[in-house]
Each structure stands twice: as structure tokens, then as C-alpha cells.
C-alpha positions in Angstrom: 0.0 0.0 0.0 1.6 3.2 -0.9 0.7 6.3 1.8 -0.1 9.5 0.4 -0.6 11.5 3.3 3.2 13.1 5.0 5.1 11.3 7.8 5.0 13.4 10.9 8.3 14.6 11.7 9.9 12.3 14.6 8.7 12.8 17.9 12.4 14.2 19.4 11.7 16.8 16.4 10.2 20.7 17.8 9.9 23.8 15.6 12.3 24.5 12.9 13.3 20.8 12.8 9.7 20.2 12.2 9.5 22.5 10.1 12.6 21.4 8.2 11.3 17.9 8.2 7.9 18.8 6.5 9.5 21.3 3.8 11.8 19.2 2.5 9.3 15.8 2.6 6.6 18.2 0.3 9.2 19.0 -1.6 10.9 16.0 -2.1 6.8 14.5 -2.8 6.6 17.0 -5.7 9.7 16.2 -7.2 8.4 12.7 -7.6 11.3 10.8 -5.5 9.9 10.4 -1.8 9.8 6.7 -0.4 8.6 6.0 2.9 11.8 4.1 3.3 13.4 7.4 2.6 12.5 8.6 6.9 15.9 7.8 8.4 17.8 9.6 5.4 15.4 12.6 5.5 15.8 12.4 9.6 19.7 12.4 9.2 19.9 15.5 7.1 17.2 17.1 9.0 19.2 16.3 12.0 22.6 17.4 10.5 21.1 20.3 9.1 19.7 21.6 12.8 22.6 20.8 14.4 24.9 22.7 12.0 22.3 25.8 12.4 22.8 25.6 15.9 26.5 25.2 15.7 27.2 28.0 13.7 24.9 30.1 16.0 27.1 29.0 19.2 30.0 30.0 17.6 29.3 33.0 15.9 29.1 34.6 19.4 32.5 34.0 20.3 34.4 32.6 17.6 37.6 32.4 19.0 38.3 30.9 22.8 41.2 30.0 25.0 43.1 27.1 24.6 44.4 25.0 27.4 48.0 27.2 27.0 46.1 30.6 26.9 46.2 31.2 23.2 43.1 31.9 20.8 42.0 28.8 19.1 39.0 28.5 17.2 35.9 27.9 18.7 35.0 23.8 18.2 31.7 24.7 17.1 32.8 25.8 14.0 34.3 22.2 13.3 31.0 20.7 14.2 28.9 22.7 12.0 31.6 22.1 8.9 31.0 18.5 9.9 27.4 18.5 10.4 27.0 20.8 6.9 28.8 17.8 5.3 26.2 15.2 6.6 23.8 17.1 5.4 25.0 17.8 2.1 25.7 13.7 1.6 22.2 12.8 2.4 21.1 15.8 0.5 22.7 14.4 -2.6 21.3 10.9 -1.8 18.0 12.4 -1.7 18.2 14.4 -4.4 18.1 17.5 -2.9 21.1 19.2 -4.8 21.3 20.7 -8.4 23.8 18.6 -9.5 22.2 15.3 -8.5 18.9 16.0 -10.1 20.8 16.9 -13.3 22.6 14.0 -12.7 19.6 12.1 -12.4 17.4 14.1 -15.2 15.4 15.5 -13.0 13.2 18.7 -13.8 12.9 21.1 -11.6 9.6 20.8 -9.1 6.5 22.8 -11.2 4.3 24.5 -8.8 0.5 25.6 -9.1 1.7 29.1 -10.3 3.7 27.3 -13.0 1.1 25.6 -14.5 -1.4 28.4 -14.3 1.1 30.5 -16.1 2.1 28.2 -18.5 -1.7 27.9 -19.5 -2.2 31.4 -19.5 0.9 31.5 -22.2 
């Protein structure tokens, strides 16, 4: 049986990660290339995606910190959101998410409502 309506968000999931989650699951819908057995990939860049937001937040507010001999070294949340913008753009690849893998894949880009309506008014 193939499910039509959207798979809520996981439960650990609150505001923008919902969010996140539900955007990128219509989107991916509309493209044509959602599977249900597509939820852990879709969780793991949601996931990496957050955490890289939240990362980058953390360190943008001191970038720089002492180090255990007193010097400046980079903050370590800057390393954790490079990392955690790299998860997300493997699984955003896997799932199609990028430009170059749905060229790679011959994949149009999404029409929306607005696109058809024009294209009939043309």
C-alpha cells in the first residue's frame, strides 16, 4: 500500500526541525522521488542540518576561545557545524536534494500551481 498522506516529523523533532522535516518531505513529494523508506535519510539530514544551524549560532558569538595554554583557538563549534553541513549535504545528494544530483539524475525542476497556471495562461 503506498501512503499519500506526510510522515510526521519524529517525535524528538520541535519547531524548525519540524518544520525542516515537513518542507523538504513536500518538496521532495513534488519532485516525484519520496519513499517512505526514505524517513531515516530525511531524519539524518534534518538532523545534520539543525545541528549545523545551531553550531554556527554558538560559535558565531565567540568565535575564537582559549586554549588549554592561553592562546586563541578557534571555537569547536565551527568544526561541528563544517562536519554536520557535510552530513547534510551527503544525504542531500542521496535524496536528491542538490542541483547537480537532479541533473545527474534528469530531474526537472519541481513545477508548482503558479507554474502551470502560467504556462496555461501563455
Amino acid at each position: 500500500m503506498i501512503r499519500t498522506r506526510p510522515i510526521p516529523a519524529p517525535a524528538a523533532f520541535t519547531g524548525d526541525g519540524r518544520l525542516l522535516w515537513q518542507e523538504v518531505q513536500r518538496h521532495l513529494r513534488r519532485q516525484g522521488t519520496w519513499q517512505d523508506a526514505d524517513c531515516p535519510l530525511l531524519e539524518s539530514y534534518c538532523r545534520a542540518v539543525m545541528l549545523a544551524r545551531t553550531a554556527r549560532a554558538t560559535a558565531s558569538v565567540e568565535p575564537f576561545i582559549t586554549g588549554s595554554r592561553g592562546q586563541p583557538v578557534p571555537h569547536p563549534g565551527i568544526k561541528m557545524a563544517r562536519d554536520a553541513e557535510a552530513d547534510a549535504r551527503a544525504a542531500a545528494a542521496a535524496l536528491l536534494l542538490t542541483p547537480e544530483a537532479r541533473k545527474r539524475h534528469d530531474l526537472a525542476p519541481a513545477r508548482s500551481v503558479d507554474d502551470d497556471f502560467a504556462a496555461l495562461l501563455a
